[in-house]
KOLBAFI-849540 format. One record per atom (N, C-alpha, C): residue number from 1; residue in three letters; chain; atom name; x, y, z. Coordinates in steps of 0.1 Angstrom, whole numbers, plus 5000, padded with zeros to 4 digits. Atoms other than C-alpha are relative to their C-alpha. Layout:
<recs>
NUM Ala A CA X Y Z $
...
</recs>
This chain:
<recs>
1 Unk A N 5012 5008 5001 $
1 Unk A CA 8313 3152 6117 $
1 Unk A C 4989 5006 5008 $
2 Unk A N 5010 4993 4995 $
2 Unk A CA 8280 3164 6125 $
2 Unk A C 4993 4989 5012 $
3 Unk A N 5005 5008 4994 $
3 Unk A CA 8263 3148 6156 $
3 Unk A C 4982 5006 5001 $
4 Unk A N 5018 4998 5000 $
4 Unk A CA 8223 3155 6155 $
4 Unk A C 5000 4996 5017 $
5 Unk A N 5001 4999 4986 $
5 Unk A CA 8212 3161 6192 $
5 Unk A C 4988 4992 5001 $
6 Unk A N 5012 5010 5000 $
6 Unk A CA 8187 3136 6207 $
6 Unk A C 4987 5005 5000 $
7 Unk A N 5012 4989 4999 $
7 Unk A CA 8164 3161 6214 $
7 Unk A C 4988 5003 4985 $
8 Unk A N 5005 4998 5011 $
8 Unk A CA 8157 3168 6180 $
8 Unk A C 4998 4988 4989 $
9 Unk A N 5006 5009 5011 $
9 Unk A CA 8154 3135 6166 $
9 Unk A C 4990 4989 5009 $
10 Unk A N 5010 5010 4996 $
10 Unk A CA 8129 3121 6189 $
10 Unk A C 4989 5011 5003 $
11 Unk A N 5011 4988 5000 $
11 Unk A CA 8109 3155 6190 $
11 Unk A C 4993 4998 4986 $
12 Unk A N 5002 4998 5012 $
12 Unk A CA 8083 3150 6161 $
12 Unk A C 4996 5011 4997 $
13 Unk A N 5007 4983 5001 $
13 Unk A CA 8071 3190 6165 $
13 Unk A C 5017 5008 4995 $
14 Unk A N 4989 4994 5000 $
14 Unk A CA 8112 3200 6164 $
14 Unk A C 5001 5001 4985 $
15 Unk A N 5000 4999 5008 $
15 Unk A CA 8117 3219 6132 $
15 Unk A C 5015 5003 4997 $
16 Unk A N 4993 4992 5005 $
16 Unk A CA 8147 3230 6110 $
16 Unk A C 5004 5007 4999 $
17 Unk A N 5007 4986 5004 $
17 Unk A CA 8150 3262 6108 $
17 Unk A C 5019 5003 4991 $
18 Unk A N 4988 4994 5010 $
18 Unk A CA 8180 3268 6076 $
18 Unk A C 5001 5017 4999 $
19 Unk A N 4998 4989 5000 $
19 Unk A CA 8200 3300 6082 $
19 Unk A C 5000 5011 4992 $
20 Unk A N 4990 4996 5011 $
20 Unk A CA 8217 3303 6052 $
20 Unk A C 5010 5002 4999 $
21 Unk A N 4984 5001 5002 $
21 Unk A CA 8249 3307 6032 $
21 Unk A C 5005 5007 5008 $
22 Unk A N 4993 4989 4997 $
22 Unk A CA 8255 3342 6044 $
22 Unk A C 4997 5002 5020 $
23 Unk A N 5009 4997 4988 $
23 Unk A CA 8242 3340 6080 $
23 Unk A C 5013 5005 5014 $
24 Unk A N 4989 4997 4991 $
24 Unk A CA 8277 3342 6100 $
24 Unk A C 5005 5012 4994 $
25 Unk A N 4994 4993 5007 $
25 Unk A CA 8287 3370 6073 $
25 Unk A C 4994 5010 5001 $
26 Unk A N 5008 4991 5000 $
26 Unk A CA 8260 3390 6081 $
26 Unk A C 4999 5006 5015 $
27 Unk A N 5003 4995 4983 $
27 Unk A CA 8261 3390 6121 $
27 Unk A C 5010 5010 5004 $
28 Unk A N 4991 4990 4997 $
28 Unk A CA 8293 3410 6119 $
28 Unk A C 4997 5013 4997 $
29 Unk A N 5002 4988 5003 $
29 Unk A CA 8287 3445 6120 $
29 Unk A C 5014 5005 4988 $
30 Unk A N 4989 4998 5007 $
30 Unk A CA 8301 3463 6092 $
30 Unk A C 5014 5012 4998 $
31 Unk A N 4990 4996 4994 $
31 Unk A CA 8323 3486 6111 $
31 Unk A C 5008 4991 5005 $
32 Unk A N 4994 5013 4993 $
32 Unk A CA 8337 3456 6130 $
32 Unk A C 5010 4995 4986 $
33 Unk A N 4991 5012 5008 $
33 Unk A CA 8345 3438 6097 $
33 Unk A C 5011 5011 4996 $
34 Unk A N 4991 4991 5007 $
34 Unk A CA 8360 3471 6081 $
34 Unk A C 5014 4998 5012 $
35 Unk A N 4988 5000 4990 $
35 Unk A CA 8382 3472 6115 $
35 Unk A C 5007 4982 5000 $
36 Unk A N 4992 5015 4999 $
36 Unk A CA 8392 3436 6114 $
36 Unk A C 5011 4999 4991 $
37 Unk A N 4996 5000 5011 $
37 Unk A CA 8403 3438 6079 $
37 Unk A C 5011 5009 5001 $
38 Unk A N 4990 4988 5000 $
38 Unk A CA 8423 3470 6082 $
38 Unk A C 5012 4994 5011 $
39 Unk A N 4990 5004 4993 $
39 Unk A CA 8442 3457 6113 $
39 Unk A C 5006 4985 4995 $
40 Unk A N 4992 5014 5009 $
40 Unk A CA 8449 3421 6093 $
40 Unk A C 5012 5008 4989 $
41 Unk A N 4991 4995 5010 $
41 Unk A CA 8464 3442 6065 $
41 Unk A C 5010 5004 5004 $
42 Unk A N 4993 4997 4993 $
42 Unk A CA 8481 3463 6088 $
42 Unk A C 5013 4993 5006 $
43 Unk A N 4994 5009 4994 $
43 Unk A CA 8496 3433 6105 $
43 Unk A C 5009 4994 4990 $
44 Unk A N 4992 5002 5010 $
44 Unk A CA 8513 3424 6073 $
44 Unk A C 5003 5013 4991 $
45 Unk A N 4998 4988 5001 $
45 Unk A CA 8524 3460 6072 $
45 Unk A C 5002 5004 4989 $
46 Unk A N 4998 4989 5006 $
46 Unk A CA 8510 3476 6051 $
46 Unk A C 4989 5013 5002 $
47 Unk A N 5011 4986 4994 $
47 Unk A CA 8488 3512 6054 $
47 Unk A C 4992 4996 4989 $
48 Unk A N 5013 5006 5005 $
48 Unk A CA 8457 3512 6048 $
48 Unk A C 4992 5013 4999 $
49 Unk A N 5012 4987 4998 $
49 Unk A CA 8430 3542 6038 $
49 Unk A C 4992 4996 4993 $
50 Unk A N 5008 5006 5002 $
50 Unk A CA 8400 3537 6031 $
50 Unk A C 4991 5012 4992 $
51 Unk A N 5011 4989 5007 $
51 Unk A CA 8371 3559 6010 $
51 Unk A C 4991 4990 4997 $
52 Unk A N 5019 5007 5005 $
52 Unk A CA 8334 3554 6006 $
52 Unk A C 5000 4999 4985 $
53 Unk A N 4999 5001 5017 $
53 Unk A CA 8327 3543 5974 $
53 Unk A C 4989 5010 4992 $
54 Unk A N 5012 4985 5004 $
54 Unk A CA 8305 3572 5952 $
54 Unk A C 4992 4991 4999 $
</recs>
């Protein structure tokens, strides 16, 4: 359950501001995610190689 902070509901200037869907999916760098991924897979051993796509 969401609690709304007091701040912002008795501020009438406090605005909004919508991220978006993708906004947590995007802050990961995408070396990081590739390395995340690869050591999950890993972890359920199996090898993993990777190639750029053409």
């Amino acid at each position: 359950m969401l609690h709304p902070r007091p701040e912002l509901l008795c501020d009438p200037k406090a605005h909004f501001i919508d991220l978006g869907p993708d906004f947590y999916d995007n802050r990961i760098a995408p070396e990081r995610k590739k390395r995340n991924h690869v050591r999950q897979l890993e972890a359920l051993r199996y090898r993993v190689t990777l190639e750029p796509a053409a």
